[in-house]
Short mmCIF file of the C-alpha atoms (twelve columns), coordinates in Angstrom:
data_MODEL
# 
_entry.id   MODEL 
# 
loop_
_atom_site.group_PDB 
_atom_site.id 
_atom_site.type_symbol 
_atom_site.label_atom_id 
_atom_site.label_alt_id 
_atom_site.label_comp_id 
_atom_site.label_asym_id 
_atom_site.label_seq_id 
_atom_site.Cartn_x 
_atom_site.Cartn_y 
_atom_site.Cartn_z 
_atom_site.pdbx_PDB_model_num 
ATOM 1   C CA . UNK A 1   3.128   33.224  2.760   1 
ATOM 2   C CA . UNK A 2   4.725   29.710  3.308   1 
ATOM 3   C CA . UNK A 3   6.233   28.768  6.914   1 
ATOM 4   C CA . UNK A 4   10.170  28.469  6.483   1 
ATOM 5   C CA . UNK A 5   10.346  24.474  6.518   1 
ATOM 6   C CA . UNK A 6   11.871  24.278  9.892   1 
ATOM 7   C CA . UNK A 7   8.905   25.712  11.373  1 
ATOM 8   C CA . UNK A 8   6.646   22.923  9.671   1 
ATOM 9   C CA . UNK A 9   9.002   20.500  10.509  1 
ATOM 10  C CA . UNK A 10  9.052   21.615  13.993  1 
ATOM 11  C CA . UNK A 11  4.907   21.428  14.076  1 
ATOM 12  C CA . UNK A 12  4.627   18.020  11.976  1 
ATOM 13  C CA . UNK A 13  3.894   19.074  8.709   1 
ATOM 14  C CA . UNK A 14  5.260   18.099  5.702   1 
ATOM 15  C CA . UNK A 15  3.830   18.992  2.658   1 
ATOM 16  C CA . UNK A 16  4.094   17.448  -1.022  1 
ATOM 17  C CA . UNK A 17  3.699   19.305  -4.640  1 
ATOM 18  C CA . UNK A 18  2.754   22.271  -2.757  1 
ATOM 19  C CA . UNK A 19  0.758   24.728  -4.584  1 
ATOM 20  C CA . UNK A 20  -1.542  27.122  -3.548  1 
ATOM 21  C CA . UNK A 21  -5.097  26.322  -3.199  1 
ATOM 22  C CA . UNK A 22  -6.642  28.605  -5.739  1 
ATOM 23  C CA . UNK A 23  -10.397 29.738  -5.868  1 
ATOM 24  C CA . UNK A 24  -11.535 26.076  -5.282  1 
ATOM 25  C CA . UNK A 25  -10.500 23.027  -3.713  1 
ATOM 26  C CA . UNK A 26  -11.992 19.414  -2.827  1 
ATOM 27  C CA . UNK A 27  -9.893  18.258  0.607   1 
ATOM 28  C CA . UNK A 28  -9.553  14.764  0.909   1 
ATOM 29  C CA . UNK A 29  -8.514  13.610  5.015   1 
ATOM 30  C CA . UNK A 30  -7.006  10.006  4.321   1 
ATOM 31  C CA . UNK A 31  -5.172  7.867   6.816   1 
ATOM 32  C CA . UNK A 32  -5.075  4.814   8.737   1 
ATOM 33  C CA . UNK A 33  -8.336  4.428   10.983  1 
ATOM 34  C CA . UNK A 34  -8.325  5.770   14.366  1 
ATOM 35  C CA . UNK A 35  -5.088  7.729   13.451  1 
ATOM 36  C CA . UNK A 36  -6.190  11.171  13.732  1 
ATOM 37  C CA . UNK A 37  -8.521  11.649  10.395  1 
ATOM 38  C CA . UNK A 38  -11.423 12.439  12.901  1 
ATOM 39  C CA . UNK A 39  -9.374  15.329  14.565  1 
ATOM 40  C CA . UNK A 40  -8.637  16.948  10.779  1 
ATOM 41  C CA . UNK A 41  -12.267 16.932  10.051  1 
ATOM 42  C CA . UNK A 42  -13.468 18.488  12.581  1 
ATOM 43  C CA . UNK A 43  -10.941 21.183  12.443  1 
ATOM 44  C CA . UNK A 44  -12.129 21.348  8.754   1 
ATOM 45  C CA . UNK A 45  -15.893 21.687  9.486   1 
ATOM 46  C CA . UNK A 46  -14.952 24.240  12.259  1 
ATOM 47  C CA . UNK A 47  -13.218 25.793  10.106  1 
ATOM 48  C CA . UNK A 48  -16.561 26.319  7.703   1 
ATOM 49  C CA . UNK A 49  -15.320 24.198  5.358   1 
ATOM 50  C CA . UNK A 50  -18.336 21.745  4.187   1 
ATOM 51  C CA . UNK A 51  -17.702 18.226  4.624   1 
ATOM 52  C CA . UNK A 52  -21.225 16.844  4.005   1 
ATOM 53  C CA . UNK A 53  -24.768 16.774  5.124   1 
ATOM 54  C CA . UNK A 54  -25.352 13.188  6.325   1 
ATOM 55  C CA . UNK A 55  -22.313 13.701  9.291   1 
ATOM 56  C CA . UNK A 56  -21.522 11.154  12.089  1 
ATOM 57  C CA . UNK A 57  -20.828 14.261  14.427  1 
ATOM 58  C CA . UNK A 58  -18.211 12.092  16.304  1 
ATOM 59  C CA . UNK A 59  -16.033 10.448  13.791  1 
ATOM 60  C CA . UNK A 60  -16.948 13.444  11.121  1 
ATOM 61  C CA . UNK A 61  -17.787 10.838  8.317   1 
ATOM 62  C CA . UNK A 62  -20.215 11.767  6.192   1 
ATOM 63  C CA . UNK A 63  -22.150 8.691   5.168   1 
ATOM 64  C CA . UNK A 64  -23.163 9.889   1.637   1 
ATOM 65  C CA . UNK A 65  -19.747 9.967   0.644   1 
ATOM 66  C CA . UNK A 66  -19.041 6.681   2.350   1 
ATOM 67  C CA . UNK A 67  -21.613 4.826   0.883   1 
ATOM 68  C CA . UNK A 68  -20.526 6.104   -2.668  1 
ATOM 69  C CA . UNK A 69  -16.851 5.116   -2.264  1 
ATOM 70  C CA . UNK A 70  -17.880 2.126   -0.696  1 
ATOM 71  C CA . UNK A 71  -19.930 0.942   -3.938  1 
ATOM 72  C CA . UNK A 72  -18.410 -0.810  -6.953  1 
ATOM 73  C CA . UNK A 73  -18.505 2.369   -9.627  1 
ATOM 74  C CA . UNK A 74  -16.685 6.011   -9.288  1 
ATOM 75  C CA . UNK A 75  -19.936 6.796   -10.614 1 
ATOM 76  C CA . UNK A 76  -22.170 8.012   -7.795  1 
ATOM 77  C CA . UNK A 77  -19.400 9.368   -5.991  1 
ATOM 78  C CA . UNK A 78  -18.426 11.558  -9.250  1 
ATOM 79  C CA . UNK A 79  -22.263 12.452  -9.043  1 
ATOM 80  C CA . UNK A 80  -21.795 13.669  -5.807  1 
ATOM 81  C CA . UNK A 81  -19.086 15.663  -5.994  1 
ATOM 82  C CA . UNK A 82  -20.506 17.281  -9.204  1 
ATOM 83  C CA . UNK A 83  -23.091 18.352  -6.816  1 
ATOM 84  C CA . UNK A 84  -20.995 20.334  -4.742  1 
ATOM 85  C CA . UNK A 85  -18.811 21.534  -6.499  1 
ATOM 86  C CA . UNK A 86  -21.815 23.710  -7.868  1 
ATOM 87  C CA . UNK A 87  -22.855 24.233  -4.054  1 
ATOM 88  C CA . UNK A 88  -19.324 24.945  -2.283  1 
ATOM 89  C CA . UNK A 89  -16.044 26.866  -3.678  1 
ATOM 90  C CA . UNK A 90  -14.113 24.658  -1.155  1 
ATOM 91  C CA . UNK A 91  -15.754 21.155  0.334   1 
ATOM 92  C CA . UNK A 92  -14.280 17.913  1.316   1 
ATOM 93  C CA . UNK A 93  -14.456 14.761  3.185   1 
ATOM 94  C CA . UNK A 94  -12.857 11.760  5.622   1 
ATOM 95  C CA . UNK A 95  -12.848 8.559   4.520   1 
ATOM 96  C CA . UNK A 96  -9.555  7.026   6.455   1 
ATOM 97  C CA . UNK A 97  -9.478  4.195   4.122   1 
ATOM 98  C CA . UNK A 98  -9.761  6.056   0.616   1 
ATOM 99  C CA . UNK A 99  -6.125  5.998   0.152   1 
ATOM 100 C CA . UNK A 100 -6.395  2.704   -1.331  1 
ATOM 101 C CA . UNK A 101 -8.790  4.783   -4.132  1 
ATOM 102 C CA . UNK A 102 -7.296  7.804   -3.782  1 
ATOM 103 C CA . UNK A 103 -6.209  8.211   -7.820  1 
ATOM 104 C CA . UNK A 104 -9.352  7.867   -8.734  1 
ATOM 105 C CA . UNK A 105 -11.242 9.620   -6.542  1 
ATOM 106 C CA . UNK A 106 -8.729  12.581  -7.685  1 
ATOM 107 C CA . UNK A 107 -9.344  11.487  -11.252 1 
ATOM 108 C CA . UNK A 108 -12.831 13.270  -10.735 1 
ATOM 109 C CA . UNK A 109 -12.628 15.857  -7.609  1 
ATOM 110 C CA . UNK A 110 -12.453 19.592  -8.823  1 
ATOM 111 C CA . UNK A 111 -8.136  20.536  -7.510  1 
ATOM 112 C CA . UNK A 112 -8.051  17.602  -4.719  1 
ATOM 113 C CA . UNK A 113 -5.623  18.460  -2.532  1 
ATOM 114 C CA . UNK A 114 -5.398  15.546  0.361   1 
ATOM 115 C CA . UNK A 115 -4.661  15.450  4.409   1 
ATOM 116 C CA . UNK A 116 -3.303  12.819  5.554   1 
ATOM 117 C CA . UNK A 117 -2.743  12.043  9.267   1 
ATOM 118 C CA . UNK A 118 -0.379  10.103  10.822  1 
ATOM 119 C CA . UNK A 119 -0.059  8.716   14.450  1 
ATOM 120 C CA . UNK A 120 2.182   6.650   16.093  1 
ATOM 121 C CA . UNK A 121 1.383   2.446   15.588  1 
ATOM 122 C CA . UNK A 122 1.151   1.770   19.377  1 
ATOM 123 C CA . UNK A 123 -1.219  4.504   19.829  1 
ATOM 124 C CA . UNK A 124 -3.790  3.144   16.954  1 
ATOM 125 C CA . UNK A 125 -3.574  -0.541  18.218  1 
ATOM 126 C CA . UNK A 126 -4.755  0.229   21.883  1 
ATOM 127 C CA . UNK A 127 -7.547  2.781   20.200  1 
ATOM 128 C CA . UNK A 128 -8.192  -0.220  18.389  1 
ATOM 129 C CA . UNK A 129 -8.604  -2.324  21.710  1 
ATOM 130 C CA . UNK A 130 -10.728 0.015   23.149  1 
ATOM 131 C CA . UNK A 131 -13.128 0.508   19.795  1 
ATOM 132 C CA . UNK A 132 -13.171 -2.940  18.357  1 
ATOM 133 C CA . UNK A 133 -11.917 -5.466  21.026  1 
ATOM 134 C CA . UNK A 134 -9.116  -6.361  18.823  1 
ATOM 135 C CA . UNK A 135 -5.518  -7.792  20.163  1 
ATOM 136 C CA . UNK A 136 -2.792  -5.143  20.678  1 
ATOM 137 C CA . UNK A 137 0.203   -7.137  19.593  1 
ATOM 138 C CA . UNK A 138 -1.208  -9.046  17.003  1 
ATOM 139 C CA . UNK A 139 -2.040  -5.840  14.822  1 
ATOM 140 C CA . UNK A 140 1.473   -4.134  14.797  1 
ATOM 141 C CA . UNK A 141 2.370   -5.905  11.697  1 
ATOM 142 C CA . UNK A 142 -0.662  -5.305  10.034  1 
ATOM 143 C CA . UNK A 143 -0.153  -1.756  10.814  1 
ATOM 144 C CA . UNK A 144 3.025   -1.714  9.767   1 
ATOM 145 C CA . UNK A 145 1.961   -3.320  6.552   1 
ATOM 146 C CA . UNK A 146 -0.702  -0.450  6.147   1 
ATOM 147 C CA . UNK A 147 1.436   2.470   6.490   1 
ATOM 148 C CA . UNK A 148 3.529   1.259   3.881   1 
ATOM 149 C CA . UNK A 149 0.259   0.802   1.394   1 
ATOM 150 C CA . UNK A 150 -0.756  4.419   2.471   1 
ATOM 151 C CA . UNK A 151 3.121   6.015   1.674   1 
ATOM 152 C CA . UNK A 152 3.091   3.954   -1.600  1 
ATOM 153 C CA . UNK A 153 -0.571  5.533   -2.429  1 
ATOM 154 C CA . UNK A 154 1.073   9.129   -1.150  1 
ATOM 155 C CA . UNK A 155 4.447   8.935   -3.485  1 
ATOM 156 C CA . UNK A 156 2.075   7.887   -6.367  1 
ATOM 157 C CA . UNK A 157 -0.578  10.435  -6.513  1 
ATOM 158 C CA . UNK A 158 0.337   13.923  -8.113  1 
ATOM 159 C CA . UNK A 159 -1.555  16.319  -6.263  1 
ATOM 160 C CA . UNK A 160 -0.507  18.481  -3.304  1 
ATOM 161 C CA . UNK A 161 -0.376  16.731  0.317   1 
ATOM 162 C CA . UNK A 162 -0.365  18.135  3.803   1 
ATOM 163 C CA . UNK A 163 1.094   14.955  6.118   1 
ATOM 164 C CA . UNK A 164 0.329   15.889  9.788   1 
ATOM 165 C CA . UNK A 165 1.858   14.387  12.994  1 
ATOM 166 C CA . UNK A 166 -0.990  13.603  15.167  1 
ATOM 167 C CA . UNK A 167 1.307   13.651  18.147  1 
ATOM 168 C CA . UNK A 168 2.215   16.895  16.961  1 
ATOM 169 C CA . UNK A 169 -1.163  18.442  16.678  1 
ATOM 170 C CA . UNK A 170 -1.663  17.501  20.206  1 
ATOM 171 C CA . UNK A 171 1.153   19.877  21.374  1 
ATOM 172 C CA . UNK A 172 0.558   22.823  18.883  1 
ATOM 173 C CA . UNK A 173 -3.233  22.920  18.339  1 
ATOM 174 C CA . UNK A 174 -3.499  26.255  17.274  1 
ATOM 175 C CA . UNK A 175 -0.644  25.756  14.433  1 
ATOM 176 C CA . UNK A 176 -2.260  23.104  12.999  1 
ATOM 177 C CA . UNK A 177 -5.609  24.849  12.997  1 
ATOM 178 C CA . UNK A 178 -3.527  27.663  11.397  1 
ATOM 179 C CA . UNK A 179 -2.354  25.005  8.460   1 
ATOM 180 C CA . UNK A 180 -5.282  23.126  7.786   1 
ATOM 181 C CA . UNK A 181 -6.900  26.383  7.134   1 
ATOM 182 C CA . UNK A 182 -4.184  27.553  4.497   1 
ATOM 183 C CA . UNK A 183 -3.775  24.344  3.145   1 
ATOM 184 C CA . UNK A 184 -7.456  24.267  2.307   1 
ATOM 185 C CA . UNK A 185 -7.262  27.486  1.026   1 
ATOM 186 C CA . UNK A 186 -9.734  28.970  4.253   1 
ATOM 187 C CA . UNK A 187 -9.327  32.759  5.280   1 
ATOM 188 C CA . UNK A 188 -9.927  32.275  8.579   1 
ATOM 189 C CA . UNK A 189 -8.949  34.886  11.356  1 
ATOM 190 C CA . UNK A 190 -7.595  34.422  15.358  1 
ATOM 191 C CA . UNK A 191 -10.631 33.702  16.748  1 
ATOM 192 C CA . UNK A 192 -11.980 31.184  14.380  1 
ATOM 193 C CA . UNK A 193 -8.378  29.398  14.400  1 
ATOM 194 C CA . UNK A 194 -8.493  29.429  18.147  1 
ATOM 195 C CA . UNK A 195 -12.588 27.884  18.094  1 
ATOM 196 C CA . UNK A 196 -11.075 25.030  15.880  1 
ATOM 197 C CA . UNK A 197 -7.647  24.761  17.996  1 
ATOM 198 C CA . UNK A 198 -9.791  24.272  21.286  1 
ATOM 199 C CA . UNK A 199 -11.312 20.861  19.680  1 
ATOM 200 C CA . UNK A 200 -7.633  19.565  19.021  1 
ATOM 201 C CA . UNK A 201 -7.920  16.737  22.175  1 
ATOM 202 C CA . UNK A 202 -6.896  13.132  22.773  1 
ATOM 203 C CA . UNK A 203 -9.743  11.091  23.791  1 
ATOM 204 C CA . UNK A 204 -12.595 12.689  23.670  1 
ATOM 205 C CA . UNK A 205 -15.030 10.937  25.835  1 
ATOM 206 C CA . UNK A 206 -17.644 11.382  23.230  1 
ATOM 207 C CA . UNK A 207 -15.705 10.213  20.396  1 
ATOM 208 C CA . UNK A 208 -14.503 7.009   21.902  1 
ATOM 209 C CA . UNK A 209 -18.247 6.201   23.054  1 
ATOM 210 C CA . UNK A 210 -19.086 6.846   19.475  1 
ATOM 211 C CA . UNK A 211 -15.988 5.280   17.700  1 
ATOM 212 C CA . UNK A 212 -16.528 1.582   19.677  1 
ATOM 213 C CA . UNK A 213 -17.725 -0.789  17.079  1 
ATOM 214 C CA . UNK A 214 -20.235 -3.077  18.397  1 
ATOM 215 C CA . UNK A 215 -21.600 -6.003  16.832  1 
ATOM 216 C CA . UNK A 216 -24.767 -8.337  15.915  1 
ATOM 217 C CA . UNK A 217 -25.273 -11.559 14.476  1 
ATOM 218 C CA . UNK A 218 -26.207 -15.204 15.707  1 
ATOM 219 C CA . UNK A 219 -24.730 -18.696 15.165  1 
ATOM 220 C CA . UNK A 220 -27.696 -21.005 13.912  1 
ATOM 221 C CA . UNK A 221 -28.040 -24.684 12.891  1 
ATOM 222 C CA . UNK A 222 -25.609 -27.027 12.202  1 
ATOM 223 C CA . UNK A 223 -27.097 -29.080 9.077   1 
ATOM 224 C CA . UNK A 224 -25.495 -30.822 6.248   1 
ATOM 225 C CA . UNK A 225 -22.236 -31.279 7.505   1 
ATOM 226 C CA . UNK A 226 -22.480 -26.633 7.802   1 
ATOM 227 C CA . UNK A 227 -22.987 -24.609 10.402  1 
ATOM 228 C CA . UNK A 228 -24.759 -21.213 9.486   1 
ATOM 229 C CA . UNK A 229 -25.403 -18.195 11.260  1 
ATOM 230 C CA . UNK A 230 -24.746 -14.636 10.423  1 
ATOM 231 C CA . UNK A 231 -22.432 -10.940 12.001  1 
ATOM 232 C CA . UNK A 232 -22.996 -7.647  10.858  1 
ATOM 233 C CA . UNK A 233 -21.616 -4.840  12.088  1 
ATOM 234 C CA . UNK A 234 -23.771 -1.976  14.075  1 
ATOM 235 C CA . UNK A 235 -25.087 0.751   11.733  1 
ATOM 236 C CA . UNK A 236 -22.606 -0.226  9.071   1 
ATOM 237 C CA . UNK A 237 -24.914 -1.672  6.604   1 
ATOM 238 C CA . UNK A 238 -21.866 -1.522  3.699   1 
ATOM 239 C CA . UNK A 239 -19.351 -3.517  5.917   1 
ATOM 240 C CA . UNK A 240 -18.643 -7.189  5.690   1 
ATOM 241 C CA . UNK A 241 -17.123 -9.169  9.034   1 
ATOM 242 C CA . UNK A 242 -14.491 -11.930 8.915   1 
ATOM 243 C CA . UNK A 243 -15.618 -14.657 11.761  1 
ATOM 244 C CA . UNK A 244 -13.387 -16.670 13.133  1 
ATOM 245 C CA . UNK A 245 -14.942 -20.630 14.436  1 
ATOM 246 C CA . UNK A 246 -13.377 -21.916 17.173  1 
ATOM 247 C CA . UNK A 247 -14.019 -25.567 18.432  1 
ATOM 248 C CA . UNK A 248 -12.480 -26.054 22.302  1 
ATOM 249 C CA . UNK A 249 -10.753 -23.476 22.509  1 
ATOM 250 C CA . UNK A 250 -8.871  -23.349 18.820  1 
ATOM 251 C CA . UNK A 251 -9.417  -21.200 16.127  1 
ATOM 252 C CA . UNK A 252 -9.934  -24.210 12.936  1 
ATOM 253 C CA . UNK A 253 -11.653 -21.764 10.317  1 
ATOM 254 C CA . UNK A 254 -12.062 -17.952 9.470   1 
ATOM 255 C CA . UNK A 255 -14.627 -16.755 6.872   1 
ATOM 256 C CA . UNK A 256 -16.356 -13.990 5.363   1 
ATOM 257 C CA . UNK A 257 -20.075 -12.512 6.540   1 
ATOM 258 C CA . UNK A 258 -21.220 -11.822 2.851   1 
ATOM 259 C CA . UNK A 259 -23.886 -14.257 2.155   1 
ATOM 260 C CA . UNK A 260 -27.376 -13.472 1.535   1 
ATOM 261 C CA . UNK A 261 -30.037 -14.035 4.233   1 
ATOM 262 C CA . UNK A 262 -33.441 -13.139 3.382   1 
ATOM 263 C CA . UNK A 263 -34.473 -14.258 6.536   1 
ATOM 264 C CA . UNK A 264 -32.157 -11.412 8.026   1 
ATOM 265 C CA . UNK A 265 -33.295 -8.826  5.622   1 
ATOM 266 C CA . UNK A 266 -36.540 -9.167  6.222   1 
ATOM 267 C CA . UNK A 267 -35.997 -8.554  10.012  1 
ATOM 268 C CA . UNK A 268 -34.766 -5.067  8.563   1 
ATOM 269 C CA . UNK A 269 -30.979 -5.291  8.872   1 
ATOM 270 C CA . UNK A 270 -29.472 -3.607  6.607   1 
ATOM 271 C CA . UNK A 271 -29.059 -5.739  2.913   1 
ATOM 272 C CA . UNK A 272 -29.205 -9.391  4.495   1 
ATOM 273 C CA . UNK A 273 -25.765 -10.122 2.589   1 
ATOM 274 C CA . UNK A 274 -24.130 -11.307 6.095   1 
ATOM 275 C CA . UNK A 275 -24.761 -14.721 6.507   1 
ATOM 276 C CA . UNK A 276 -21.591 -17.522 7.092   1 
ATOM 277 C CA . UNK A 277 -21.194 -21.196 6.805   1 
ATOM 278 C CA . UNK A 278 -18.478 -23.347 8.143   1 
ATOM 279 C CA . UNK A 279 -18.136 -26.547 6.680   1 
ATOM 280 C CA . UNK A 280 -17.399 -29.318 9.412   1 
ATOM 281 C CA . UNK A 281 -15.591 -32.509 8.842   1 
ATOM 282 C CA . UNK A 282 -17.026 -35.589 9.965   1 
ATOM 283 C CA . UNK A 283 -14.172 -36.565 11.828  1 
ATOM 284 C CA . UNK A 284 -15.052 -33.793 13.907  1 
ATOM 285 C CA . UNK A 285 -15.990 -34.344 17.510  1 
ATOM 286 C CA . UNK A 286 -19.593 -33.170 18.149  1 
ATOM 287 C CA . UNK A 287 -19.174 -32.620 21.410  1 
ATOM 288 C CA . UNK A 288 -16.844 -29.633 20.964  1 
ATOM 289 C CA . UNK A 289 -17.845 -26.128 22.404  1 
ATOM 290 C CA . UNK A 290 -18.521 -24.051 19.467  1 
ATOM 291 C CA . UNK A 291 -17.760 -19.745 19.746  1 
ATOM 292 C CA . UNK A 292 -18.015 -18.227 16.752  1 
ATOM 293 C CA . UNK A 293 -16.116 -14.645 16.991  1 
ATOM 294 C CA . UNK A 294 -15.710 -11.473 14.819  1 
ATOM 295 C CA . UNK A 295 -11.693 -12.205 13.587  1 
ATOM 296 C CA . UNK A 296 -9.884  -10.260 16.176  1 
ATOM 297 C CA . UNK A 297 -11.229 -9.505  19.019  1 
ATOM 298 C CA . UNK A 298 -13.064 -11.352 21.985  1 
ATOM 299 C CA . UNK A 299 -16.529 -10.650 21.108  1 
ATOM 300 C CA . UNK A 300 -18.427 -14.055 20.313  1 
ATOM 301 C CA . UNK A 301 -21.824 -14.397 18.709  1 
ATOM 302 C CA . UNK A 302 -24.472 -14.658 20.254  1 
ATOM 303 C CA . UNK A 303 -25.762 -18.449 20.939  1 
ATOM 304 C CA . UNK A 304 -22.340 -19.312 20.827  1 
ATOM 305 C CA . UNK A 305 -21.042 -21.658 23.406  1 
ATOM 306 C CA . UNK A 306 -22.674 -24.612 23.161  1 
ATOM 307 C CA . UNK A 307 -21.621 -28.184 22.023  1 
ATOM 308 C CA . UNK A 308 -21.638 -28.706 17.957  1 
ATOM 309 C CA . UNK A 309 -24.179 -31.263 18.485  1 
ATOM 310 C CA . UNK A 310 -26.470 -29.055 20.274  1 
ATOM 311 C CA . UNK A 311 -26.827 -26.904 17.054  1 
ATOM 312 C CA . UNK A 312 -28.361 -29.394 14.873  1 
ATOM 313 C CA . UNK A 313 -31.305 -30.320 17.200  1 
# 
């Protein structure tokens, strides 16, 4: 039986071409990262509802999945899902970011029905701070500018949606256990609600540990008028880094991490594809103090702080 819509109100929900669940389901948890997707997962998985083998049991991701909408084709991920959808009558996965895929990822999940978490903008810049060094104040627009991509990927899709507060689930844990678990069509009685209502927390130590991005890469020679080096990401083999150069103190250039270094794949990380070049004028003093950084945040390469000049001995 459906809450009156007070009551959801009341608790944060709001939910979109409801329907019931039926015998089967695929649950997609879509939101902005670091705005609460982690939190609906786990409820999920406590919930016994299977969200994937390969699982970072922090941030709830499963990396299969990941990879597979990560890659250029629906293909593998269809392949996937055919998979369990023989396996599981109800299954489903977080990938915060999916929203920007999410009709056709529907296109081919078995009745998706999708989660999507939302948090207040303040709250996911600091997280963001804390997991990836980036600047508080300089991300509010961007946020802002997400949220809006996310509610335009929301109004467009045609399947049901459960939107959650997760400022909300914070104060009534075990109600949003309760919803989650009717929304994904779960039978699920008070003790099991109250097991997943227990994990409802704001920062959990674990989680944050887990959550901080950290970061590898090296700025090289300067030769040709081009300085070279490469960033990559920490056991994200898929991701690509912008890096930012900056000469005395300025940032003068941004780029993308995506070229190939076989040099770097041969050392074993990941694909090689994150080498950069930055193409320096001539005009350019060579005594300058080179820092090359990953684009928002404080974290510089290493062998970065040396003159320009010292990089092409």
């Amino acid at each position: 039986m459906t809450p009156p819509v007070d009551d959801l109100l009341n608790y944060g929900f709001v939910r979109t071409r409801d329907a019931p669940p039926g015998d089967n389901a695929t649950i997609i948890v879509v939101g902005l990262p670091r705005s609460g997707t982690s939190m609906v997962a786990s409820v999920m998985k406590t919930l016994g509802v299977f969200i994937g083998q390969q699982i970072d049991n922090a941030v709830f991701e499963d990396r299969e999945i990941a990879a597979a909408i990560d890659s250029d084709t629906i293909d593998r991920f269809a392949e996937i899902a055919a998979a369990r959808n023989a396996a599981h009558r109800i299954w489903g996965f977080k990938r915060p970011e999916a929203y920007r895929q999410l009709d056709r990822l529907c296109a081919v999940c078995r009745n998706p029905r999708v989660i999507v978490s939302f948090r207040d903008i303040l709250a996911i810049a600091l997280r963001n701070k804390i997991s990836m060094q980036m600047d508080t104040l300089s991300q509010l627009p961007q946020l802002v500018s997400q949220y809006q991509a996310l509610v335009t990927a929301i109004k467009r899709t045609s399947v049901p949606a459960l939107l959650i507060s997760y400022e909300k689930s914070l104060q009534f844990p075990v109600e949003t256990a309760t919803e989650i678990a009717a929304f994904c069509g779960v039978e699920a009685d008070a003790t099991l609600i109250n097991s997943a209502a227990t994990i409802i927390e704001n920062g959990n130590a674990y989680y944050l540990q887990a959550a901080r991005l950290q970061y590898q890469g090296h700025v090289g020679r300067f030769v040709n008028g081009e300085l070279r080096g490469w960033a990559k990401t920490y056991h994200r083999d898929q991701s690509r880094l912008t890096v930012e150069l900056e000469l005395d103190g300025n940032v003068v250039q941004t780029t993308q991490a995506d070229i190939y270094r076989p040099d770097v794949e041969k050392a074993g990380i990941g694909d090689g594809r994150y080498g950069f070049v930055f193409k320096i004028a001539d005009g350019v003093d060579r005594n300058s103090i080179v820092n090359v950084r990953v684009q928002d945040s404080k974290v510089a390469l290493t062998n970065s702080g040396q003159s320009l000049a010292s990089y092409a001995m």
